[in-house]
C-alpha positions in Angstrom: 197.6 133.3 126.8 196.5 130.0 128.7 197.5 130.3 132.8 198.6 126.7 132.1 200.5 124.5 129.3 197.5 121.7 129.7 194.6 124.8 129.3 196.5 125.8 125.7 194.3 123.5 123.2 191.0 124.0 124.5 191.8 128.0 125.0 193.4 128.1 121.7 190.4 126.4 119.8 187.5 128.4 121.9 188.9 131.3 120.9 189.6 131.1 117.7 186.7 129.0 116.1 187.1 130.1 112.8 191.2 129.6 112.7 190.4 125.8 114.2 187.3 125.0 111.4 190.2 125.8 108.8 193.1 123.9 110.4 190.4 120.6 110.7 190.0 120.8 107.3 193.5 120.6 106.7 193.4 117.9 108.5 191.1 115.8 106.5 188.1 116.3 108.7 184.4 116.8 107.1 183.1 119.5 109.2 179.0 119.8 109.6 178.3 123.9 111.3 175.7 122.5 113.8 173.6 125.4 115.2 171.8 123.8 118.4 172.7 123.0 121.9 170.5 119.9 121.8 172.5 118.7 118.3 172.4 115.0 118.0 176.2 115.6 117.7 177.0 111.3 118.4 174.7 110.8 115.0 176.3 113.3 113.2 179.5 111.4 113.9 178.4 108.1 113.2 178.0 109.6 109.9 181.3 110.4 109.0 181.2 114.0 109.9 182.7 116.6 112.7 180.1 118.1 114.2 181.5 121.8 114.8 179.5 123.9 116.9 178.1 127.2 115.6 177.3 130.1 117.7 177.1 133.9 117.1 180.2 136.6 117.2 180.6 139.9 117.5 181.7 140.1 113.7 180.5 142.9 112.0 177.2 141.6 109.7 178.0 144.2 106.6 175.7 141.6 103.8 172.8 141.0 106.9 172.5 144.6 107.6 172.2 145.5 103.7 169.4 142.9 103.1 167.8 143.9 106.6 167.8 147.6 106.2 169.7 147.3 109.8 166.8 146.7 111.6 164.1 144.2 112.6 166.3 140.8 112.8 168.3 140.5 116.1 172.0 140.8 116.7 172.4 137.4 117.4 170.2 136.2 113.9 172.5 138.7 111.7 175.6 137.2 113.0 174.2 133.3 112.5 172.9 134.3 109.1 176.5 136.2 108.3 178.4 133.2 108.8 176.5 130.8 107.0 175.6 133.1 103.6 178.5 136.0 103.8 181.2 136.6 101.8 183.5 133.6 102.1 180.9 131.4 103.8 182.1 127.6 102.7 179.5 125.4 101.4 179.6 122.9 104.7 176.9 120.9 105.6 174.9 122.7 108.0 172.4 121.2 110.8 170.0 123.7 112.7 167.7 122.7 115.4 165.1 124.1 117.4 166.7 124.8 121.1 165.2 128.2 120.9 162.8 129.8 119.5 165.2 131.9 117.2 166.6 129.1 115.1 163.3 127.7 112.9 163.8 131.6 112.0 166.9 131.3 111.2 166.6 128.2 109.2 163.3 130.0 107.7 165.8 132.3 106.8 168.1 130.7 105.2 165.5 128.5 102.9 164.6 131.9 101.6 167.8 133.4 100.5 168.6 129.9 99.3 165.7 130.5 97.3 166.4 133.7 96.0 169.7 133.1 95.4 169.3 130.0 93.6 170.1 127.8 96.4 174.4 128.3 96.3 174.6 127.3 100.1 175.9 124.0 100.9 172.9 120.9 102.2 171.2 122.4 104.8 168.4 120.6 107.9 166.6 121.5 110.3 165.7 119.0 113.1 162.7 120.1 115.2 163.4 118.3 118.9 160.5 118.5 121.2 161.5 118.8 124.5 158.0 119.0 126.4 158.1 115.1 127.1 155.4 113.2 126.5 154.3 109.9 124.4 153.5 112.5 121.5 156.9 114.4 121.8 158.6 110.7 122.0 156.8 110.1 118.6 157.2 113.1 116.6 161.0 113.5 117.7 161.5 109.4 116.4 160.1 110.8 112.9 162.8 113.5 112.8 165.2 111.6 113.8 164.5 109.3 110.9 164.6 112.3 108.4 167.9 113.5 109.9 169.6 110.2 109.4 168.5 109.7 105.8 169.8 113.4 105.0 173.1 112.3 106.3 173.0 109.6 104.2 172.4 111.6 101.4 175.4 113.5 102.0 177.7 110.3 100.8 178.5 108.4 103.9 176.4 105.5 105.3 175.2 106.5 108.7 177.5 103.7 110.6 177.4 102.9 114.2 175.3 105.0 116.5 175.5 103.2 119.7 179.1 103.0 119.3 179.4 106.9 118.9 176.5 107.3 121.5 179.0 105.5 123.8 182.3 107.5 123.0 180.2 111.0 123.5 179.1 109.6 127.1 182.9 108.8 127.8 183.7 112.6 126.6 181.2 114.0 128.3 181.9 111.9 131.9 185.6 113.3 131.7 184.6 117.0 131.0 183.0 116.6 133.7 185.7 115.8 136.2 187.3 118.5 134.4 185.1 120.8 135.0 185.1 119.6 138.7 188.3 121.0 139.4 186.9 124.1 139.8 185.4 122.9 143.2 188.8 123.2 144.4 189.9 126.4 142.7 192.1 125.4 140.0 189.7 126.4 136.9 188.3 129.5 136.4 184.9 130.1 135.2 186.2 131.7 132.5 188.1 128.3 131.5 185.3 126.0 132.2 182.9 127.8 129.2 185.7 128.0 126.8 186.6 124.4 127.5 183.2 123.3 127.0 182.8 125.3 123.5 186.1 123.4 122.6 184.6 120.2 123.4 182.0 120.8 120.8 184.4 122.2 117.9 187.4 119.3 118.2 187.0 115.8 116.9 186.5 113.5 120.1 190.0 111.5 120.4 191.4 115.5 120.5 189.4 116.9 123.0 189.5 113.3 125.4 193.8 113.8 125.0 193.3 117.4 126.1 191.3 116.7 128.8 193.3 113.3 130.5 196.8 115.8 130.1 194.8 118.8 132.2 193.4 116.3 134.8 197.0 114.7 135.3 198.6 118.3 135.8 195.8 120.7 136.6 196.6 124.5 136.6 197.7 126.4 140.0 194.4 127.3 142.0 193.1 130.6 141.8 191.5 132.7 144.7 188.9 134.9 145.0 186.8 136.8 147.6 183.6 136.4 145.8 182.1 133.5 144.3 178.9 132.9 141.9 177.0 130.4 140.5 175.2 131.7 137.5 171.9 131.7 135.6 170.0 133.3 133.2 170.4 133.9 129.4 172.5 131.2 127.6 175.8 132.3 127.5 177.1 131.9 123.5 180.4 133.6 124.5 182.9 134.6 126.6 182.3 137.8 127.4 179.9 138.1 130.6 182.7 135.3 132.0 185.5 137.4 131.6 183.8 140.3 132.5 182.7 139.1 135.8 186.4 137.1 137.1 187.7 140.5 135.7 186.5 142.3 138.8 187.7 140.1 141.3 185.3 137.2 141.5 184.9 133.5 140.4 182.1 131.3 138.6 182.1 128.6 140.1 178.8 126.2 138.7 176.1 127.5 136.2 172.4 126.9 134.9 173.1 127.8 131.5 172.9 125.5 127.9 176.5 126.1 127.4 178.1 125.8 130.9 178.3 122.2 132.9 174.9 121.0 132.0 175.9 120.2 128.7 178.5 117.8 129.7 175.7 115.6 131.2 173.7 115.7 128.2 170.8 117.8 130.3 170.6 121.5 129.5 167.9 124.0 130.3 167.0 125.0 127.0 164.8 127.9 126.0 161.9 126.9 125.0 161.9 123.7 127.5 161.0 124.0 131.2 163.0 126.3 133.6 164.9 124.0 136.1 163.5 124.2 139.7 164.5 126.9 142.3 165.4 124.4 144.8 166.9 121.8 142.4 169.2 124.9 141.4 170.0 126.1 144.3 171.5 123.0 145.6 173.6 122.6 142.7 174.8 126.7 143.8 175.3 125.1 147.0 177.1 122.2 145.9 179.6 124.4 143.5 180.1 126.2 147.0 179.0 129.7 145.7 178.1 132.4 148.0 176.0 134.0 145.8 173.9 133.3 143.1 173.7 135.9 139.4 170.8 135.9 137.3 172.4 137.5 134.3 170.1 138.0 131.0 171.2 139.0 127.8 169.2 141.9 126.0 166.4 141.2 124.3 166.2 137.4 126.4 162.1 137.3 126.7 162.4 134.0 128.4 165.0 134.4 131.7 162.8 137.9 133.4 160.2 135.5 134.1 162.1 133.2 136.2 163.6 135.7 138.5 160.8 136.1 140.4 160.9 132.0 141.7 164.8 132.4 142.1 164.9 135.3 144.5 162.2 133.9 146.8 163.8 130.9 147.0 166.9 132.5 147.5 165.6 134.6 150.1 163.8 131.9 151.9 167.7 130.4 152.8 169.7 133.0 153.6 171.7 133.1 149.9 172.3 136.5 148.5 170.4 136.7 145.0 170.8 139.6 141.5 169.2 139.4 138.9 171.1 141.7 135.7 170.3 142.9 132.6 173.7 143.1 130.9 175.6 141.5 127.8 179.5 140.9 129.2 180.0 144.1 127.2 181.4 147.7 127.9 180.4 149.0 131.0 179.4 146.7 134.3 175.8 148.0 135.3 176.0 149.9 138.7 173.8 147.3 140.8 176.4 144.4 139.6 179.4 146.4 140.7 178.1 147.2 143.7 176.6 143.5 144.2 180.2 142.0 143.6 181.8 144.3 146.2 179.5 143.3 148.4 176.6 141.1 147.9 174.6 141.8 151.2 174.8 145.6 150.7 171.2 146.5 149.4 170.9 146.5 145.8 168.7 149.8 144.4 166.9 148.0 141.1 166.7 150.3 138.2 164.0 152.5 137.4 161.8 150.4 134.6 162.1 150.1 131.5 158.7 151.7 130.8 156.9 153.8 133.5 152.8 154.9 133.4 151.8 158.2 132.8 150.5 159.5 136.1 148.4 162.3 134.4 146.2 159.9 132.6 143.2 158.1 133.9 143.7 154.8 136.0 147.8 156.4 135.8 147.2 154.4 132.4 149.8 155.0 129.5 150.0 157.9 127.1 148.6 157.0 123.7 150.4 158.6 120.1 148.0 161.9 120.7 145.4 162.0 123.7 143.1 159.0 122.1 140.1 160.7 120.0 137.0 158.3 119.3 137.7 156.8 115.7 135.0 157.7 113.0 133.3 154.2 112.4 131.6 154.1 108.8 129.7 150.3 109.3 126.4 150.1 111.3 127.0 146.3 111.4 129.8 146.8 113.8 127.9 149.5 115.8 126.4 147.0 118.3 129.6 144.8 118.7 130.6 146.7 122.0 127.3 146.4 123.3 127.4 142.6 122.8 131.3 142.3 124.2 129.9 144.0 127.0 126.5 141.8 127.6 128.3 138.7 126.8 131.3 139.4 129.0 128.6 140.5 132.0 127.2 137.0 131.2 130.4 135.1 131.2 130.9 137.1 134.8 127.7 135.8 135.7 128.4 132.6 134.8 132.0 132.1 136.6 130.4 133.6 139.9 127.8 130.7 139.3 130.4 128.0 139.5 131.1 127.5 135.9 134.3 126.6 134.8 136.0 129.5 133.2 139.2 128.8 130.9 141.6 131.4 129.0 143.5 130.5 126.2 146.2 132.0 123.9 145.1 133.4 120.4 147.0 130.8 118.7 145.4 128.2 121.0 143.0 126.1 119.8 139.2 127.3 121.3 136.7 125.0 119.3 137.1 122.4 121.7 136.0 124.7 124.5 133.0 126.1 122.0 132.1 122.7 121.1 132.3 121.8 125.2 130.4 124.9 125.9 133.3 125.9 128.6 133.3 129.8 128.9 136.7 131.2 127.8 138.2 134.5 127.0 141.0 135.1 125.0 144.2 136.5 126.1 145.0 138.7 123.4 141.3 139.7 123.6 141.7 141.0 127.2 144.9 143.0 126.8 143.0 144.9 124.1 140.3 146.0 126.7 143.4 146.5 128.8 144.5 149.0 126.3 141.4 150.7 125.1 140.1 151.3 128.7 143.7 153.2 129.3 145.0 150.8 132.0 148.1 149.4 130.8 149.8 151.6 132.7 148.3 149.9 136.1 148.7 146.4 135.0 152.3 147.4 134.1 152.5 148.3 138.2 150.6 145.2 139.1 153.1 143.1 137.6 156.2 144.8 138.7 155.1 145.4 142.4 154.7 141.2 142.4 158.6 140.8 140.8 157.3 140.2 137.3 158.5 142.3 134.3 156.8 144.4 133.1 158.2 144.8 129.4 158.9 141.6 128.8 156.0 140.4 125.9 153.2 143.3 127.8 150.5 142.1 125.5 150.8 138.4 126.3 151.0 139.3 130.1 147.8 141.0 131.1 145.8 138.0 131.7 148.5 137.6 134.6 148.1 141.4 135.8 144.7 140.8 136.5 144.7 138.2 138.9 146.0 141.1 141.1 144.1 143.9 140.1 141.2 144.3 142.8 140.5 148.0 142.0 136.8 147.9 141.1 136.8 150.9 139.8 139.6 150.8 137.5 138.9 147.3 136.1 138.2 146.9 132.7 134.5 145.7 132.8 134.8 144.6 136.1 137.9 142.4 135.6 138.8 139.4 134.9 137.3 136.6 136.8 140.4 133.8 137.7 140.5 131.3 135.6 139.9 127.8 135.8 141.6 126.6 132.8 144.8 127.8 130.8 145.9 126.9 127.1 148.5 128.4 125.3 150.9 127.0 122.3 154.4 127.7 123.2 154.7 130.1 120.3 157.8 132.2 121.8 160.2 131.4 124.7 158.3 133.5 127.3 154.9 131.7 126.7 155.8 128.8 128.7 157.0 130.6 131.4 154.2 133.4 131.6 151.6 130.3 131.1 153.5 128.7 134.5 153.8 131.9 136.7 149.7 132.6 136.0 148.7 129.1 136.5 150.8 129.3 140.0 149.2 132.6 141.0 145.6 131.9 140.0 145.9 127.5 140.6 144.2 127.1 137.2 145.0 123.8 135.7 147.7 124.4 132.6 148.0 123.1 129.0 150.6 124.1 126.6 150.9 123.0 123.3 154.0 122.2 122.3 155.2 124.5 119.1 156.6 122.3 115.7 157.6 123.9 112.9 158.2 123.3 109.3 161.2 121.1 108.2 161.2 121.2 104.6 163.6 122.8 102.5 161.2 123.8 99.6 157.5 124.9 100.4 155.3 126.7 98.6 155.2 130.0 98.3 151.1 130.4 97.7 150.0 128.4 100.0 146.8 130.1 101.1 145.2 128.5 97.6 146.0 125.4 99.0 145.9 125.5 102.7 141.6 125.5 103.0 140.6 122.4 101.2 143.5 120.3 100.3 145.7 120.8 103.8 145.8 117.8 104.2 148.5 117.1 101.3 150.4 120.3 101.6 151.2 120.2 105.3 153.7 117.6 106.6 152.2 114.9 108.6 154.0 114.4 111.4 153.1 118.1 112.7 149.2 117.2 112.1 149.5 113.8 114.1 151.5 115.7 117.1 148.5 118.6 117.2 145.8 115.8 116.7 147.0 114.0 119.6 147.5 116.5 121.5 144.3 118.1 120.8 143.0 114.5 121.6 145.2 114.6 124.9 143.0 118.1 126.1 139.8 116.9 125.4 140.3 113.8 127.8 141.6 116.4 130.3 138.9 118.5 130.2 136.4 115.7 129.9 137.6 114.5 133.3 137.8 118.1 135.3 135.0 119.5 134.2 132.4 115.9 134.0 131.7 117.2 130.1 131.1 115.2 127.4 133.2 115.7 124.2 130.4 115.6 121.6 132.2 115.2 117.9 128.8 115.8 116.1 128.8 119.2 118.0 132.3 119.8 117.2 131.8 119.5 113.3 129.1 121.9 113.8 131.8 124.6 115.3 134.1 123.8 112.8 131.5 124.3 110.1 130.3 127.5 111.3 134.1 128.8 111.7 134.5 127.9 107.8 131.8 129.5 107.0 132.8 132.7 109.2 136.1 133.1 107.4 134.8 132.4 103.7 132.7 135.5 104.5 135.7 137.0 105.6 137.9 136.3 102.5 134.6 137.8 100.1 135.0 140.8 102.0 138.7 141.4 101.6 138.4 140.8 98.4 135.7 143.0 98.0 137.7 145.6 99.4 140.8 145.1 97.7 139.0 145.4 94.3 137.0 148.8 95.4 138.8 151.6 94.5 138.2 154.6 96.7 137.8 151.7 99.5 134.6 151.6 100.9 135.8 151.3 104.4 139.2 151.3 106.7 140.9 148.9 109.0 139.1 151.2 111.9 135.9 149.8 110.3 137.9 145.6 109.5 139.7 145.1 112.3 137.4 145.2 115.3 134.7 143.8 113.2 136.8 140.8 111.8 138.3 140.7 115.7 135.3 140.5 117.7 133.8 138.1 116.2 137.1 135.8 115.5 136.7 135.9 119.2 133.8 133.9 119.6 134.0 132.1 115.6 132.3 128.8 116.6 129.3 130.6 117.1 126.1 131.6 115.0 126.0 135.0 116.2 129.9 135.6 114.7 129.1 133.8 111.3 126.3 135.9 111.3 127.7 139.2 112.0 131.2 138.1 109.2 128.1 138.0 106.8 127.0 141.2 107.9 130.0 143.3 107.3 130.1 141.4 104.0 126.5 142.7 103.3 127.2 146.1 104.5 130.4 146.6 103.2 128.8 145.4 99.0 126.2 147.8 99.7 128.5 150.8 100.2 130.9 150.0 97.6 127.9 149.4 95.1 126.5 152.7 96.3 130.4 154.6 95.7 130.4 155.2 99.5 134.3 155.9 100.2 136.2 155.5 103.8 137.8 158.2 102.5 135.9 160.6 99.3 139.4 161.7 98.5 141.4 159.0 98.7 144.8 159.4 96.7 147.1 156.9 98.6 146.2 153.2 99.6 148.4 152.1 102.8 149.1 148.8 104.1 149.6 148.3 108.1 152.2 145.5 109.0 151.7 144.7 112.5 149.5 144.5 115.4 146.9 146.8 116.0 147.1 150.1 117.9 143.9 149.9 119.7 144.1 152.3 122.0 144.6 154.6 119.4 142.6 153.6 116.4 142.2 157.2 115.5 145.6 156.8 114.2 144.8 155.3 111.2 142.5 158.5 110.3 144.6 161.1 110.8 145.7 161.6 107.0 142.8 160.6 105.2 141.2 164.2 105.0 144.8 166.1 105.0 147.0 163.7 102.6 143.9 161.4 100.7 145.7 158.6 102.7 144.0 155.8 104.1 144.5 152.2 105.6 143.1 149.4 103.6 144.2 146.8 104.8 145.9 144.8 108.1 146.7 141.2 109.4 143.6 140.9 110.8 141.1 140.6 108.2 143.7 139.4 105.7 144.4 136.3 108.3 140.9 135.6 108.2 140.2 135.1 105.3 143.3 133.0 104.3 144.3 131.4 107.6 141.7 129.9 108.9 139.9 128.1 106.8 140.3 124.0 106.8 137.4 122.3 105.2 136.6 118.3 106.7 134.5 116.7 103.5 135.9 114.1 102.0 135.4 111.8 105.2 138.7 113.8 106.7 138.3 114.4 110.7 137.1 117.6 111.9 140.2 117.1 114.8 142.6 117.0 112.5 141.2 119.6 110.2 141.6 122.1 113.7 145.2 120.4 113.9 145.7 121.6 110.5 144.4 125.4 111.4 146.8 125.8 114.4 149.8 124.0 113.2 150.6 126.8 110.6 149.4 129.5 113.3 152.3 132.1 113.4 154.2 130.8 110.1 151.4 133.2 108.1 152.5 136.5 109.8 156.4 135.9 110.8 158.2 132.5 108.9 160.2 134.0 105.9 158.7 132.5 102.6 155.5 131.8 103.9 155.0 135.6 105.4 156.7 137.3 102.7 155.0 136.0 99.8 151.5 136.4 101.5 152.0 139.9 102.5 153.4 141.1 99.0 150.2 139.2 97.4 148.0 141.3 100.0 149.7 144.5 98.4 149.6 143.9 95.3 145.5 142.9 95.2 144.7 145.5 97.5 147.1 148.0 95.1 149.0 150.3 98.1 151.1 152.2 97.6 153.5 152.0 100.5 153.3 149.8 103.8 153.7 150.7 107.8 155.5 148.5 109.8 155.5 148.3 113.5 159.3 147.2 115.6 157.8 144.0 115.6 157.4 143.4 111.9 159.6 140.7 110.4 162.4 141.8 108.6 161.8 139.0 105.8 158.3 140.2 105.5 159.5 144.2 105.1 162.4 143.5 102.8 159.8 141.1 100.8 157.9 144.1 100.1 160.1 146.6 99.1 161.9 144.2 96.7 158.1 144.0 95.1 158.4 147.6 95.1 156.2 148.8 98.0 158.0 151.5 100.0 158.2 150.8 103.8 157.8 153.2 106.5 159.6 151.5 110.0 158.2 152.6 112.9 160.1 153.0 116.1 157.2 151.8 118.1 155.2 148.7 119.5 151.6 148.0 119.9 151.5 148.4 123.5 154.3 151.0 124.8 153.4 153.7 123.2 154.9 156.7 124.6 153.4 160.4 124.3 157.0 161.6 123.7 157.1 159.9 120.4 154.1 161.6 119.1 155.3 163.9 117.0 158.4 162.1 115.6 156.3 159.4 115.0 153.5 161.8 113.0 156.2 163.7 111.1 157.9 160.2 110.0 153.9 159.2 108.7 154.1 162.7 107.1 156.8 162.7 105.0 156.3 159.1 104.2 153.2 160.2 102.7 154.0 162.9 100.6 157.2 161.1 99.4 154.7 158.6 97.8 152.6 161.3 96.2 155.5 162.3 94.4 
């Protein structure tokens, strides 16, 4: 029940979305479900429509947990995907955009049920906003604003008069905003002010504006309360962490959060867009007259852990009392928020972590599956690729200590540029593998928490930041790794950005991100890596070419002018060149493998020789050593040599790599006849990479074209799917193992092509020993159930 007659509408319409939708339609509105906080919802109107804001429940998702298996796609994706494809779903227009890095999965998603289900869900878009800034940003958001308004014209109703609806929506919002400012004074709860907002972006306009002018004419009674909190952290989709928190006695008075009073001005956070300043946030605490500020973060939220590092010292630094939470407005309050709320100056014990080293191992680095045996290695062509990762990384050393410029870049960053500039660089994902193998996750897990960072939170993207603080000689993995002078990452994943920031602060390298697009269209197709190397060009779209061109354009000019380098583009076609020809020897090698039956050699022998030299592709020495394996690997499997003499059962992995246990993938071959033939990494290879520049097309663009799909191959439903059931099937498994990271789409793809799955309960990274034998048992039986 509303504490006030003037509170009843909104209440009544935030709480009961569903009930509302229905009762709108009764009323002759044309509702459009708009998943987005950054919705264009003034456009939306202009076209005769109701925007109607879609968020997740805490419905039970019965149809998404029977097409999932119950695993792999988040609480928060089930619900979306329940509301829009379930049983009793109406066929409403529906409008997704990308204000996290969840949705283009969702909308991925969707395209692909669509498209098994012959396509009985009502019109469906996605918009792709960049919010980085930028003239590139300005230029690729103007073309998706174009496509958005001609698929609302499509839908029957001439798009009418935008500036006029632009101008009611600033009116709305300027008066939920002096709404929302009577909780200075005490007479709106926190509580309120969220469900208020959520019921300005369900009710048609003229609604919410009468609501609004009755509450500010006879605003509710104040409230007191002893405690009270301005809060920040996850975005807030419900109620619950609201009610939860006024429930025990305190208030919420302001918040940082895409669903709280930023929205009314138009200006949210956003996931995937910059965190807002300490300072900046701490006046607006200040201003909201909280005593204390909350850093509450939903489970799962890779983004918010790395901002709580800059909000408590800046919090410290004044004097105002500062928690950050784990915890999802649900069941139980954790113990360091109740005590915080009974008093926050009482110090605050944090919670053991999440994942703790194993102080028995070496370097107190993290227990492996078993103790870590040395893998058997069949090739000779791989035999001197440590030596040479361990001469050229001496070099590179050598080379930084020198004064060269040293840069470290993301795996799904584009590094031609800095082969073609000869700039040293080492690769992220690269360096966390060394982390691994040498046994010192463990310690770079402690380096990171000891400096307020999480430790848990994307560990394999995070290394590169660990060793700036790691000055144990000793321990190092090959000496460390130097500081850089140069990052690049593409914001692939909400916590890039912010990991990407917090290095670049600790280490005052100069930072580039790439900003992330992804794929708008409804219908793609489905075998795209026999398109992808020569003709990309007319199979990807080309507005996400032109914003990776010009951005790839934008680095080179930065780098020209830190480092005094010259960009040379008949160099650069060299590099690109050599790469093509790197990966085509790739792709003869899978398919030499696939076709060999017993298979010559394992993913021990494929993935660290396709991986090292992926690492430095660019160069002649890793075209020359692809062509080796090639070589090698033809003369065994001309000769009958077998990875495995008895081999009785072909396995797929799904996943990254364990590399610090690559004896893993041995342990059944002389027990069951089981081996692994085949992985991401020298499947990617060969179909990923590749983008040919004849035909007078530019080598720049042709890299654009590589990195804009980067990521869609191995996660995007349709394109991942279909690609991983066509590895299967040429490679002839007969069952696939899937890591906790796998995508559901990809999993579910394959066992609707008839290729059991084996889910593991385990990551590439934290692996702990006490999963061991669960883990080997749950191989086991998997086994034998396919030699049945």
């Amino acid at each position: 029940m509303a504490r006030h007659p003037t509170l009843a509408p909104l209440l009544t319409a935030a709480d009961d979305p569903a009930g509302t939708l229905e009762a709108l339609r009764g009323q002759g509105y044309r509702p459009l479900r708009l998943l987005g906080v950054d919705g264009p919802r003034a456009l939306v109107r202009a076209a005769g429509l109701l925007p109607v804001r879609l968020v997740p429940t805490t419905a039970p998702t019965p149809m998404m947990d029977a097409l999932m298996g119950g695993a792999g796609l988040s609480v928060r994706g089930k619900s979306l995907l329940e509301q829009l494809v379930g049983d009793g779903a109406r066929p409403d227009p529906i409008l997704i955009t990308s204000a996290d890095n969840e949705q283009p999965q969702v909308f991925a998603a969707l395209r692909e049920l669509a498209r098994e289900a012959g396509n009985r869900l009502g019109p469906v878009h996605f918009l792709d906003l960049l919010h980085g800034g930028g003239e590139q940003a300005a230029r690729y958001n103007a073309v998706r604003f174009t496509q958005l308004r001609e698929w609302l014209a499509g839908l029957g109703t001439p798009v009418g008069d935008v500036a006029q609806a632009e101008k009611d929506e600033a009116r709305l919002r300027v008066l939920l905003a002096q709404a929302l400012g009577l909780r200075r004074a005490g007479q709106l709860t926190g509580a309120e002010a969220v469900r208020i907002v959520a019921a300005s972006a369900i009710l048609p306009p003229e609604q919410v504006e009468a609501s609004l002018s009755a509450l500010l004419a006879d605003p509710p009674p104040p409230v007191t309360a002893a405690q009270t909190l301005f809060l920040t952290g996850s975005t807030q989709e419900d109620f619950r962490l609201y009610d939860g928190l006024e429930a025990a006695g305190t208030l919420v008075v302001g918040e940082a959060q895409d669903w709280g009073r930023p929205w009314c001005a138009g200006v949210t956070p956003l996931a995937r867009r910059s965190p807002d300043d300490p300072h900046t946030l701490i006046a607006a605490a200040r201003a909201a007259g909280a005593t204390a500020l909350l850093h509450a973060m939903r489970p799962g939220d890779e983004a918010a852990p790395w901002d709580v590092k800059p909000l408590r010292a800046a919090c410290t630094a004044i004097g105002l009392q500062f928690l950050a939470v784990t915890w999802d407005g649900n069941g139980q309050m954790p113990p360091a928020l109740t005590t915080f709320l009974a008093d926050p100056v009482a110090p605050v014990t944090p919670p053991a972590p999440a994942s703790s080293p194993n102080p028995d191992r070496p370097g107190g680095g993290r227990a492996a599956l078993k103790p870590p045996t040395r893998s058997r290695k069949s090739l000779s062509a791989v035999a001197n690729f440590g030596q040479f990762q361990r001469d050229w990384f001496a070099a590179l050393r050598e080379q930084v200590a020198a004064g060269a410029p040293l840069a470290v870049v993301n795996a799904n960053a584009p590094q031609e540029i800095l082969r073609a500039m000869d700039i040293p660089f080492v690769v992220n994902q690269w360096w966390a593998s060394i982390v691994a193998a040498k046994q010192q996750s463990g310690r770079y897990f402690s380096l990171l928490r000891d400096r307020d960072y999480p430790a848990d939170v994307e560990a394999y993207s995070a290394q590169g930041l660990a060793a700036a603080f790691d000055d144990d000689t000793e321990n190092a993995p090959w000496g460390g790794l130097p500081r850089p002078d140069f990052l690049a990452a593409v914001t692939g994943t909400d916590a890039t950005a912010r990991i990407f920031r917090q290095w670049a602060m600790e280490t005052g390298a100069d930072l580039y991100l790439y900003q992330r697009s992804f794929d708008s269209r409804w219908q793609i197709p489905t075998d795209w890596w026999e398109d992808l190397p020569g003709d990309w060009d007319q199979h990807l779209e080309p507005e996400r070419l032109n914003l990776m061109e010009g951005e790839l354009r934008a680095h080179v000019a930065r780098l020209e002018t830190a480092t005094g380098k010259r960009f040379d583009p008949d160099r650069f076609a060299e590099v690109m060149d050599l790469v093509n020809e790197q990966e085509e020897w790739y792709r003869r090698t899978r398919d030499l493998i696939a076709a060999t039956h017993p298979a010559p050699v394992s993913i021990v022998d494929t993935m660290p020789a396709t991986m090292v030299p992926q690492w430095h592709r660019g160069s002649i020495w890793a075209r020359d050593a692809a062509k080796a394996l090639y070589e090698e690997v033809a003369a065994r499997a001309a000769a009958g040599d077998a990875a495995c003499p008895n081999e009785r059962v072909r396995l797929m992995w799904v996943g990254r790599g364990l590399w610090s246990d690559m004896a893993f993938y041995q342990r059944w071959e002389e027990s069951h006849g089981a081996v692994f033939v085949c992985s991401m990494y020298l499947s990617l290879a060969a179909d990923g990479y590749i983008r040919h520049h004849d035909r007078g097309r530019d080598p720049i663009r042709a890299l654009a074209a590589r990195f804009v799909t980067m990521g869609d191959e191995l996660r995007m439903p349709t394109w991942a799917g279909a690609w991983h059931v066509r590895d299967a099937r040429i490679h002839g498994v007969h069952g696939a193992v899937a890591l906790t990271d796998a995508d559901p789409f990809v999993l579910r793809a394959l066992e609707e092509a008839g290729i059991p799955v084996l889910r593991l309960d385990l990551d590439n990274y934290n692996q702990e020993s006490a999963d061991a034998a669960a883990v080997d048992r749950a191989v086991t039986r998997f086994i034998e159930g396919l030699q049945t």
